[in-house]
N, C-alpha and C positions, 0 to 999 in steps of 0.2 A: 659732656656734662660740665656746668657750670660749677666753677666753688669760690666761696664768699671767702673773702680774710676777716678775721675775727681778733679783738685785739688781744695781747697778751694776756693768760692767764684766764678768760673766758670760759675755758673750758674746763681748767682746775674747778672753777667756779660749780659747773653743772654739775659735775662726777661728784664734789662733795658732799655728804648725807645732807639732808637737812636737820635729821635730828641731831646730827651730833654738832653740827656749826650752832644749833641752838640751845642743846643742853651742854657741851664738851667744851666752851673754850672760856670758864670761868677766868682763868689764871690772866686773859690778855683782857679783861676790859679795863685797865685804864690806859688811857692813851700816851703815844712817847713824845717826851719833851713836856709833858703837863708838873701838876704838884697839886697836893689836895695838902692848904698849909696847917690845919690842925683838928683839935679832934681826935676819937681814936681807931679813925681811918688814916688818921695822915701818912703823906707819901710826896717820893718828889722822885720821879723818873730820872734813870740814870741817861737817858738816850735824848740826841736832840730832836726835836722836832721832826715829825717824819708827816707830810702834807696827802692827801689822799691821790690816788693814781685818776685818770679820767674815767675808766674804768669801775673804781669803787663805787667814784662819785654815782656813776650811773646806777649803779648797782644799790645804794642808798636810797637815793631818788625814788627808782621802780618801787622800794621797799614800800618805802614811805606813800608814793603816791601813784604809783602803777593801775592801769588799767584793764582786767584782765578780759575786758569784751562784752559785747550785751549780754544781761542776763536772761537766759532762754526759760526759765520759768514765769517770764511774764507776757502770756500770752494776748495774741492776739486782740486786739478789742473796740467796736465801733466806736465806741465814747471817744477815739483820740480823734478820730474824723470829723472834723474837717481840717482842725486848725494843728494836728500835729501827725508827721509818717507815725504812723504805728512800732515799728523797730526801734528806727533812729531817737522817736520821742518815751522809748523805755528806760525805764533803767538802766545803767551800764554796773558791771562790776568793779571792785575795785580789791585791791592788794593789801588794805587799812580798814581796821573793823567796824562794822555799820550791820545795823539790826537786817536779820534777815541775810548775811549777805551783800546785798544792793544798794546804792543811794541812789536818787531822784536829784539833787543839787550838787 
């Protein structure tokens, strides 16, 4: 049996809820090494700058623009023939919210 290496921390990544990564971690959103200079949010981080891992990076990316494969609710249909595969010329899914699910562009 083959096994893949996987980078650091990738799998902390899976095991963690989703709900709670998205409801639970109010107290970390502002970033380290930043300052929000006034206003009565303001704030200036005691930490320096800490730059995202390759990892995160990826992990933002997918967020923001990931593609999670054709969407299989759009079936089959001769109208793409001739001029497009049927599949390939569907919609694809995406990670980023779009009516329906799906985008076309």
């Amino acid at each position: 049996m083959e096994t893949t290496a996987h980078p650091a921390g990738l799998q902390d990544v899976l095991e963690f809820p989703l709900v709670e990564a998205l409801y639970g971690r109010r107290a970390r959103r502002f970033s380290l090494g930043t300052s929000l200079p006034d206003g009565p949010l303001a704030f200036t981080s005691r930490h320096d700058p800490l730059p995202l891992t390759e990892l995160e990076q990826m992990l933002v990316l997918t967020a923001a623009a990931g593609n999670t494969g054709w969407h299989y609710m759009i079936m089959r249909h001769a109208g793409y023939a001739p001029h497009l595969s049927n599949y390939s010329g569907a919609a694809g899914g995406r990670t980023f919210p779009s009516a329906a699910g799906f985008h076309t562009s």
